[in-house]
C-alpha positions as CSV (number, residue, x, y, z in Angstrom):
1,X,0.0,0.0,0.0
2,X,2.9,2.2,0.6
3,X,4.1,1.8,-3.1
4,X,0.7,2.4,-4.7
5,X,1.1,5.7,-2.4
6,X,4.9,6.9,-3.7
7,X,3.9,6.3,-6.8
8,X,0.6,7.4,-7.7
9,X,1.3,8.9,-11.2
10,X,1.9,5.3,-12.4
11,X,-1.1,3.7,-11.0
12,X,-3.1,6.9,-12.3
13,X,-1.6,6.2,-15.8
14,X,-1.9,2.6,-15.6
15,X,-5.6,2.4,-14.7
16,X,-6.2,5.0,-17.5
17,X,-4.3,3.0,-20.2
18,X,-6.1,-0.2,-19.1
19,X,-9.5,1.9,-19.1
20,X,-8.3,3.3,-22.9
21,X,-7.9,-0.5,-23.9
22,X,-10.9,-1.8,-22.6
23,X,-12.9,0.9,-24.2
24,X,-10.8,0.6,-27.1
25,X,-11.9,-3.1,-27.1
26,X,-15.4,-2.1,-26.8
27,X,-15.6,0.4,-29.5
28,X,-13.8,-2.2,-31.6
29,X,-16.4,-4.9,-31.3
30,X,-19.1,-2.6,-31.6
31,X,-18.0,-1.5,-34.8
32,X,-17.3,-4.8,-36.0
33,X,-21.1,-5.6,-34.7
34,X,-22.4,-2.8,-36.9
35,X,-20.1,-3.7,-40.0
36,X,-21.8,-7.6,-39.7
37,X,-25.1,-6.1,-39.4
38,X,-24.3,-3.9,-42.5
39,X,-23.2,-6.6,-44.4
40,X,-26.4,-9.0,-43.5
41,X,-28.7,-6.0,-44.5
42,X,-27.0,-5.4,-47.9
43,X,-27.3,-9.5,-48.5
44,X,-30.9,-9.1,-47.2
45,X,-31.4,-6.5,-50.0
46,X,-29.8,-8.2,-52.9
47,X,-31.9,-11.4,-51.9
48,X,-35.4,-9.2,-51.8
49,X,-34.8,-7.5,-54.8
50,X,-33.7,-10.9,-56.6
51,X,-36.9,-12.7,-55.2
52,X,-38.7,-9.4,-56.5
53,X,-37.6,-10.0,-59.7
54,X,-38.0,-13.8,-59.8
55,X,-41.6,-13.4,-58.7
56,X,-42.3,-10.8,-61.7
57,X,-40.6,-13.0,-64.0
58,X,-43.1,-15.8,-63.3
59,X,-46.0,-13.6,-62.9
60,X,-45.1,-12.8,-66.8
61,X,-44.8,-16.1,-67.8
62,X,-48.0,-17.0,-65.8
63,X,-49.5,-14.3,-67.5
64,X,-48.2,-15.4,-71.3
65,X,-49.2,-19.3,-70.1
66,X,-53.0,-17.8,-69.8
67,X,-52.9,-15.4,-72.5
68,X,-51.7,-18.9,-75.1
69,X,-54.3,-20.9,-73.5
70,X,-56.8,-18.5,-74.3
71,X,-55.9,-18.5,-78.1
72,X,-55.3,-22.3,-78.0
73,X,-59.2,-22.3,-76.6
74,X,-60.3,-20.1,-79.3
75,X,-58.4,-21.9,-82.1
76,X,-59.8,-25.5,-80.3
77,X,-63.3,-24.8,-80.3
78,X,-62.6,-22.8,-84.3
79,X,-61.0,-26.1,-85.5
80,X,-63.8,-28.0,-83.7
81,X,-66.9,-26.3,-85.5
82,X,-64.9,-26.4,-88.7
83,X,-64.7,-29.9,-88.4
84,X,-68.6,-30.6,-87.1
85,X,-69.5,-28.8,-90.1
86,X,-67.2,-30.9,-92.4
87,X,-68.9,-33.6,-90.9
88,X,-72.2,-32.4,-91.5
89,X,-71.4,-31.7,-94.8
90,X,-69.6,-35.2,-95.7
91,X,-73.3,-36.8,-94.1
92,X,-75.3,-34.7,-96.0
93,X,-73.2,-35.7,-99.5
94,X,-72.9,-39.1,-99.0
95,X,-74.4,-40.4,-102.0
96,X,-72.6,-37.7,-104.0
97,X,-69.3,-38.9,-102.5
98,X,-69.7,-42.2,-103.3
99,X,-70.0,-41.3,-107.0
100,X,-66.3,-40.3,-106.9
101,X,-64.9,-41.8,-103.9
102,X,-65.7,-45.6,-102.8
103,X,-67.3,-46.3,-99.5
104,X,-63.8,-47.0,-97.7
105,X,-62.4,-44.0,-99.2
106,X,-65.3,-41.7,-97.6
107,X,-64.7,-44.0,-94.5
108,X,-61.1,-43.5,-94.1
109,X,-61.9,-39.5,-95.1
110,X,-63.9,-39.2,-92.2
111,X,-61.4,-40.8,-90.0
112,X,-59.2,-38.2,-90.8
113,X,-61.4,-35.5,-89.6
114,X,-62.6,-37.5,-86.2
């Protein structure tokens, strides 16, 4: 106890050099804290705006996937009266048929068309 009271300068400076580490310490993991944090945010970002972009990117193709069904409908149910009325047609000429074409022929012709 006598030392620490000869030589009070250098227990003064050495408490306030162990106080400048420690704090020194402190500031150093808190800033490494906030750089980590930084870096997760920025990943986070990049993530959201790439699932952002995914998600448009099938909401287009959803959107062409309807838009081709659609026409695909429409060009169905077109090729489907065209070929009821071919049908219709073929039925209602079948004795004018068979003067050019023979039975099987008109047969195999409406195969073709079912």
């Amino acid at each position: 106890m006598l030392w620490v009271l000869k030589n009070w300068k250098l227990v003064i400076l050495i408490v306030s050099l162990l106080a400048l580490s420690i704090t020194g310490v402190a500031l150093y993991q808190k800033g490494k804290s906030e750089a980590r944090q930084e870096a997760a945010i920025i990943s986070l970002k990049e993530d959201l705006a790439a699932s952002e972009r995914a998600r448009e990117l099938a909401d287009a193709a959803l959107k062409a996937d309807q838009q081709k069904a659609a026409q695909d409908a429409i060009a169905y149910t077109e090729l489907s009266k065209r070929k009821a009325a071919l049908n219709d047609y073929a039925d209602s000429l079948a004795d004018g048929l068979h003067q050019c074409l023979s039975g099987a022929d008109v047969d195999r012709l409406r195969d073709l068309w079912k």
